[in-house]
Backbone as a chain_set.jsonl record, in Angstrom:
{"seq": "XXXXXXXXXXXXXXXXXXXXXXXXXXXXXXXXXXXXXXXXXXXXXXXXXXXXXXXXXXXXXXXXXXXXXXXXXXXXXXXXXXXXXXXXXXXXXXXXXXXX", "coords": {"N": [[89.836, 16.497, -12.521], [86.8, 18.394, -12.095], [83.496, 17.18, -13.75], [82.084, 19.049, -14.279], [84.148, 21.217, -14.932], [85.744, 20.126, -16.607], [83.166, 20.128, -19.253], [83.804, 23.035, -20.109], [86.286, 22.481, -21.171], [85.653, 20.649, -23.607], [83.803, 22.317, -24.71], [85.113, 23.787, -25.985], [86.009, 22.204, -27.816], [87.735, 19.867, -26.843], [88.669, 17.044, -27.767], [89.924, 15.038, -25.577], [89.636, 15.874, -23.276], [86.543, 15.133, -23.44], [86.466, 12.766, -23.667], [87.478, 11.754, -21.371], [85.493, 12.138, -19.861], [83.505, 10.718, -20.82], [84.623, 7.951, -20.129], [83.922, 8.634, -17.504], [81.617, 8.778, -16.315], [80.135, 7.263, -18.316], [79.597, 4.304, -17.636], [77.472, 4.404, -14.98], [75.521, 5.509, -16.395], [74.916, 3.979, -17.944], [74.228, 1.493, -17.267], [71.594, 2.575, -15.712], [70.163, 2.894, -17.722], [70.06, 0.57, -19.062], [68.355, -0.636, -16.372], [65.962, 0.654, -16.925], [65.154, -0.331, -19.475], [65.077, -2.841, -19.451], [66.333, -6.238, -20.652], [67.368, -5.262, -23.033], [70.031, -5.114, -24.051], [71.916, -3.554, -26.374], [69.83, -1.465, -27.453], [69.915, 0.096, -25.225], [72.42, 0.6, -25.196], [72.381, 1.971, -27.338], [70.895, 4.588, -26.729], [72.601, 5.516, -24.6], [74.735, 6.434, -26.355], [73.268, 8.792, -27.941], [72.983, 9.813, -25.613], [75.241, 10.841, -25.055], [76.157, 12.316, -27.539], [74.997, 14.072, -27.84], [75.309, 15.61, -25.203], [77.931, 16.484, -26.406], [77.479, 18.135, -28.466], [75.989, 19.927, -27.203], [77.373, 21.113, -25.19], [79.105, 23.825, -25.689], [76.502, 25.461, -25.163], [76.543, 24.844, -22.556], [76.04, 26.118, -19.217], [77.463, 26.402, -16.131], [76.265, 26.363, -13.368], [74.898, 23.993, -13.065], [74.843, 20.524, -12.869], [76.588, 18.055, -14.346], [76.262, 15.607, -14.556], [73.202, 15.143, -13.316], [71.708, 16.608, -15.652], [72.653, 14.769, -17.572], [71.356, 12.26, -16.865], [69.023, 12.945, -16.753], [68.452, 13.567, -19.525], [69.08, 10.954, -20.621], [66.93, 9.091, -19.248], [64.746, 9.807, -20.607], [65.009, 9.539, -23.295], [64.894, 6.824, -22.77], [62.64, 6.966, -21.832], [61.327, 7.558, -24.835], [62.135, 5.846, -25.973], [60.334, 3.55, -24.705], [58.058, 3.885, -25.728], [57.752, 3.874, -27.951], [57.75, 0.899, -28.5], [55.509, 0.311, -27.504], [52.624, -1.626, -28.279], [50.409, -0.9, -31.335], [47.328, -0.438, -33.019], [45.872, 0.002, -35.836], [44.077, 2.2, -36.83], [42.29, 1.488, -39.631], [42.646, -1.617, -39.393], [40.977, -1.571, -36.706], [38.237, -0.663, -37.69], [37.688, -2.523, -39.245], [37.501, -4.854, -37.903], [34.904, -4.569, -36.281]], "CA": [[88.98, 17.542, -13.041], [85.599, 17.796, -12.246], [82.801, 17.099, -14.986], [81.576, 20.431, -14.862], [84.928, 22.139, -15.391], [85.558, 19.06, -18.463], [82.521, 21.002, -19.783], [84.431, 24.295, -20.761], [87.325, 22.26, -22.42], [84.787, 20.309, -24.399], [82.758, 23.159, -25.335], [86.311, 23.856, -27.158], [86.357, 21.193, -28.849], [88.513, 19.002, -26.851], [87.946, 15.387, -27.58], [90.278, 14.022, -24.497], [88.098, 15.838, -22.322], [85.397, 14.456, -24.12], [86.681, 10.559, -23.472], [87.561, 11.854, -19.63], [84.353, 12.329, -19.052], [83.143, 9.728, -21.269], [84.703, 6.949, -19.117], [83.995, 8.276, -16.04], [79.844, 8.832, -16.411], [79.51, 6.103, -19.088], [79.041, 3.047, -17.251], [77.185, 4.99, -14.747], [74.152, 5.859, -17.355], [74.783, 2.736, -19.312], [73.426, 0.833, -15.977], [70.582, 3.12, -15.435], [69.668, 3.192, -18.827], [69.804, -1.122, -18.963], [67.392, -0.576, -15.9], [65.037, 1.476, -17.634], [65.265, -1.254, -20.697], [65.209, -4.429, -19.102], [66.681, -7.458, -22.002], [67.495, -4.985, -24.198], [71.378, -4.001, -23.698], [71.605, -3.179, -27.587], [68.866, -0.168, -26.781], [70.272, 0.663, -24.122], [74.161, 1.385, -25.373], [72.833, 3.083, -28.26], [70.633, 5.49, -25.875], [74.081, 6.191, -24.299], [75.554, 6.867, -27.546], [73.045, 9.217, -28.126], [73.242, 11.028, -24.855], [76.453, 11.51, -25.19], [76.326, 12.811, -28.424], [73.899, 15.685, -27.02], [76.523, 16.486, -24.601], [78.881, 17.12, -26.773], [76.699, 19.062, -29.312], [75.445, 21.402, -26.502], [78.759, 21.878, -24.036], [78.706, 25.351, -25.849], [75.727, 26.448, -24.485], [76.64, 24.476, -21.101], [75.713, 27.021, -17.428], [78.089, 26.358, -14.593], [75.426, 26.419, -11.848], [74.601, 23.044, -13.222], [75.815, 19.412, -13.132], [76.519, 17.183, -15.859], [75.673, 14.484, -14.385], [72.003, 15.13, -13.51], [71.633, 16.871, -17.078], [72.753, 13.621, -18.683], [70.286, 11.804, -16.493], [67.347, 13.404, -17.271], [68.712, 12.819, -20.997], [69.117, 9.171, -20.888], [65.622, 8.901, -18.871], [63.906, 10.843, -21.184], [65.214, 8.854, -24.261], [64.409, 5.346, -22.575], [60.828, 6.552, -22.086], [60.833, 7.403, -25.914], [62.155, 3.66, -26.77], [59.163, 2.635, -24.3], [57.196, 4.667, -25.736], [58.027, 2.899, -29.59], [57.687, -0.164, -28.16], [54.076, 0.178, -27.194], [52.09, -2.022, -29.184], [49.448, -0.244, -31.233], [46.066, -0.92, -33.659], [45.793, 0.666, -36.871], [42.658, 2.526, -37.118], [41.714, 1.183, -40.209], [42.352, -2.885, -38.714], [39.868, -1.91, -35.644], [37.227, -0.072, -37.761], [37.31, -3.686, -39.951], [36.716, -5.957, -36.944], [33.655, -3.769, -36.082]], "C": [[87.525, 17.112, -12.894], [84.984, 17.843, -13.811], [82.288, 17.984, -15.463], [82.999, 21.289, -15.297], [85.268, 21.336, -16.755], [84.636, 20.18, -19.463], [83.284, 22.317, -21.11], [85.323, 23.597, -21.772], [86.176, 21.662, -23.483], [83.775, 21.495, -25.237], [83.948, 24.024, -26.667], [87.043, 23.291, -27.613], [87.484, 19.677, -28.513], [88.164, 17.797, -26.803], [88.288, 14.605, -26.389], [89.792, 14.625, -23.51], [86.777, 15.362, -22.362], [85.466, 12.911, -23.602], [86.896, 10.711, -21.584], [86.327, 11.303, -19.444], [82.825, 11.149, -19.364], [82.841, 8.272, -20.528], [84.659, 7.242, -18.076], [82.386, 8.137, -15.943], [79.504, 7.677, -17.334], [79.411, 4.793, -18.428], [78.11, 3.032, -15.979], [75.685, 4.535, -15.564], [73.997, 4.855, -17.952], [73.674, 1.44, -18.299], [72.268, 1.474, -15.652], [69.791, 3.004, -17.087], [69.2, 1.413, -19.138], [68.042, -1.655, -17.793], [65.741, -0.515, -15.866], [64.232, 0.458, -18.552], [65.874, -2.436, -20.211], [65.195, -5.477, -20.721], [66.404, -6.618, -22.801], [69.028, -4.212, -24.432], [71.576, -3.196, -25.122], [70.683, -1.498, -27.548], [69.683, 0.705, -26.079], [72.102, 1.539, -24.268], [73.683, 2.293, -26.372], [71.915, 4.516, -27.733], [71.877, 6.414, -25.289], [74.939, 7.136, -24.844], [75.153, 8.38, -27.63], [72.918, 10.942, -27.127], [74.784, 11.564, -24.625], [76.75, 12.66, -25.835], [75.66, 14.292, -28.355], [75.008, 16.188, -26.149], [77.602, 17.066, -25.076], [78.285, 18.314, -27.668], [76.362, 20.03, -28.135], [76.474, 21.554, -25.237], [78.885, 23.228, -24.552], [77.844, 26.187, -25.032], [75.355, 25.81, -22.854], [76.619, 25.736, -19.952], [76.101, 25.998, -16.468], [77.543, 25.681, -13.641], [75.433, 24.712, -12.169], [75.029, 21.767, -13.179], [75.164, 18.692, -13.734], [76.056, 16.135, -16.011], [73.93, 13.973, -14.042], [71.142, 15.411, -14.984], [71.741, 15.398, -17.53], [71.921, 12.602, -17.595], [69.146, 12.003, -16.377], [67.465, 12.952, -18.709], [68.369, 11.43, -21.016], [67.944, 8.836, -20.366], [65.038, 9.232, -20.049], [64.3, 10.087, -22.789], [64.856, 7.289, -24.204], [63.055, 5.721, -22.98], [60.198, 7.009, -23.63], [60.87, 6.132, -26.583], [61.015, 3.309, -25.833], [58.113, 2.646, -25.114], [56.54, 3.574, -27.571], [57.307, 1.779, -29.218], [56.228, -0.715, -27.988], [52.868, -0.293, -28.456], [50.655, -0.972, -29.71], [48.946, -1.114, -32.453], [45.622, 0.352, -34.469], [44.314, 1.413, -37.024], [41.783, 1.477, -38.119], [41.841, -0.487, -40.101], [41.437, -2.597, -37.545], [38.551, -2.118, -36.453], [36.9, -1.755, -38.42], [36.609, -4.62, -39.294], [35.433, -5.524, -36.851], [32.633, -4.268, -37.052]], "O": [[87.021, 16.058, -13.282], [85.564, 18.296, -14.797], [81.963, 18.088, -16.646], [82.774, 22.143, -16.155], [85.082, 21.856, -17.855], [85.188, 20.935, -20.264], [83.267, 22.404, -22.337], [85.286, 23.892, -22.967], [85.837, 22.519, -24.299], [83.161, 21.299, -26.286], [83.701, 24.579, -27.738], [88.237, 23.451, -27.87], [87.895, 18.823, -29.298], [87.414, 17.375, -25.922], [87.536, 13.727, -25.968], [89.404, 13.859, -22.628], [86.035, 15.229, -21.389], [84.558, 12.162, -23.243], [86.506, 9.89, -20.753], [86.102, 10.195, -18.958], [81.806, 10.862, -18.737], [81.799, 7.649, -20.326], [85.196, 6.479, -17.273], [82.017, 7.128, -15.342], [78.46, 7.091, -17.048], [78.869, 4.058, -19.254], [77.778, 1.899, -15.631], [74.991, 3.538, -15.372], [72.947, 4.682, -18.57], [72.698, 0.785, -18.666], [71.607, 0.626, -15.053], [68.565, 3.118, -17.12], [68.033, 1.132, -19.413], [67.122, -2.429, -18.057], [64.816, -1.094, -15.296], [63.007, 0.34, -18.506], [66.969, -2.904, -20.524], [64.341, -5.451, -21.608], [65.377, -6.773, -23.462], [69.183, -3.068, -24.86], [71.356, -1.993, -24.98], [71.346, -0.467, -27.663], [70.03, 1.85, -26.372], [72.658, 2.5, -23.737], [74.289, 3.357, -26.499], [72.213, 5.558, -28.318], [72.069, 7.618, -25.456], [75.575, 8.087, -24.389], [76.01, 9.255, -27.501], [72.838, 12.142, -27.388], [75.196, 12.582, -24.07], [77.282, 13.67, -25.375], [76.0, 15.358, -28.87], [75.584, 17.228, -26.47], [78.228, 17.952, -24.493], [78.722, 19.448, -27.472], [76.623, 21.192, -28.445], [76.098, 22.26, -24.301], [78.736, 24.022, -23.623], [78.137, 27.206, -24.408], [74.383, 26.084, -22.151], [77.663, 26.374, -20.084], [75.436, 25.047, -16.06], [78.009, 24.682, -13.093], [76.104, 24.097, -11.341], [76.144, 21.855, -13.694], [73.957, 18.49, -13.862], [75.562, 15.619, -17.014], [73.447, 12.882, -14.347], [70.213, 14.715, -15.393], [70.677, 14.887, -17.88], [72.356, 11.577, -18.118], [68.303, 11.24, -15.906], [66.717, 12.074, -19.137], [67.325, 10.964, -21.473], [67.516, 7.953, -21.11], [64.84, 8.12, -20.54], [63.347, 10.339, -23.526], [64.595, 6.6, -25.19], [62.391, 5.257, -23.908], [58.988, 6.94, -23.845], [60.114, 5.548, -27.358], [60.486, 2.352, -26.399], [57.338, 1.704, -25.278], [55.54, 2.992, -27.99], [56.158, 1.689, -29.649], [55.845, -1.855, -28.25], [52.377, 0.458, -29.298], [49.954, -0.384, -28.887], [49.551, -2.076, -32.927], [45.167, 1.4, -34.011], [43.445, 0.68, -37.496], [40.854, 0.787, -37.699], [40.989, -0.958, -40.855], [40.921, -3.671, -37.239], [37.818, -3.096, -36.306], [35.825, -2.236, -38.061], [35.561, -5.159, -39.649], [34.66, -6.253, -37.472], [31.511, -3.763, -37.082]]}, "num_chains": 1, "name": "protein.A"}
């Protein structure tokens, strides 16, 4: 079964379409996502977790035309560059204005 027809059963609720599709794209994204997040595998599985968890929450309002697998790679991108994003050291306003 492809991943887009998985889709439909999942969007009704089936969980062993859910784990199909689970283990066939999860190590997949889990490697792109490690990429992304160099020495941080921890990050990086629970990114996974999370795009998963989006896929299953929105297989309802899943469209055909589309594949699942680019969808959940824009996801998992798009969630690394918010952990980069964290990550980015910053400077409290009120510690600059002090140095000054």
């Amino acid at each position: 079964m492809t991943p887009e027809a998985a889709m439909s059963e999942i969007a009704g609720g089936s969980q062993s379409a859910f784990a199909r599709l689970l283990g066939e794209l999860a190590p997949r994204m889990l490697r792109f996502a490690r990429s992304l997040l160099p020495g941080s595998p921890g990050e990086a599985d629970e990114i996974i977790q999370e795009a998963f968890l989006r896929l299953w929450q929105q297989a309802p309002a899943w469209r055909p035309e589309g594949r699942v697998s680019t969808w959940l790679h824009q996801v998992v991108y798009r969630l690394c560059l918010d952990q980069l994003r964290r990550r980015r050291p910053s400077v409290e306003i009120d510690t600059l204005e002090a140095e000054l």
